[in-house]
C-alpha positions in Angstrom: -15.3 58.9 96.7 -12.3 60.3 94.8 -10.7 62.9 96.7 -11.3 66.4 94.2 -7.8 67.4 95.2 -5.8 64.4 94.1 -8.8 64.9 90.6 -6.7 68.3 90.6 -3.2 67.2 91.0 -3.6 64.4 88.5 -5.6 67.5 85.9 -1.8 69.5 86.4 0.4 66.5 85.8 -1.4 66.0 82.6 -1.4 69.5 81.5 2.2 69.3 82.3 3.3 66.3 80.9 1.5 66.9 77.6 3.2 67.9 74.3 -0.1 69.2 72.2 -0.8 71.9 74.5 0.7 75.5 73.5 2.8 77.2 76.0 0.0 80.0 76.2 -3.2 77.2 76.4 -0.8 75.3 79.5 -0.5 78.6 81.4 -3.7 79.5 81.1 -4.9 75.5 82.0 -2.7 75.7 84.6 -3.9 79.0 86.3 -7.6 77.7 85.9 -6.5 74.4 88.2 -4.8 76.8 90.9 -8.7 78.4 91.0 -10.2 74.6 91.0 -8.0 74.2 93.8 -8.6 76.9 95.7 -12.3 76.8 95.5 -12.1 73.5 96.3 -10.2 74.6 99.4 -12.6 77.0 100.3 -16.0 74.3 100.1 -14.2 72.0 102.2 -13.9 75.1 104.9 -17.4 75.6 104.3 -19.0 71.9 104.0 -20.7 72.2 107.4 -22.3 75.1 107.0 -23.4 74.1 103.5 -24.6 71.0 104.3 -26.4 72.8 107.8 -28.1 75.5 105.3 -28.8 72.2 102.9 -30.3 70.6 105.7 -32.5 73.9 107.2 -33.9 74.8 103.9 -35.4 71.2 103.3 -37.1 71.4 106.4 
């Protein structure tokens, strides 16, 4: 399984590294990865109770 965060890193180093991407379209790229990251932050605090309320409402 790929890891979301490194799916994240490698999303900025290509928004970076890009030169057909307007200043204005990057920061605003950029600023939309920070919030992929932290939400993806936030799941991973969550996963066992996700997966526990997952698991409770199949039964």
């Amino acid at each position: 399984m790929i890891d979301p965060g490194d799916q994240i890193d490698t999303l900025r180093d290509r928004i970076q590294e890009s030169e057909e991407i307007s200043d204005e379209d990057r920061d605003a790229l950029l600023d939309f990865s920070d919030h992929l990251y932290l939400l993806q932050v936030a799941v991973r605090k969550r996963r066992p109770s996700v997966q526990a309320a997952i698991t409770s409402a199949r039964l």
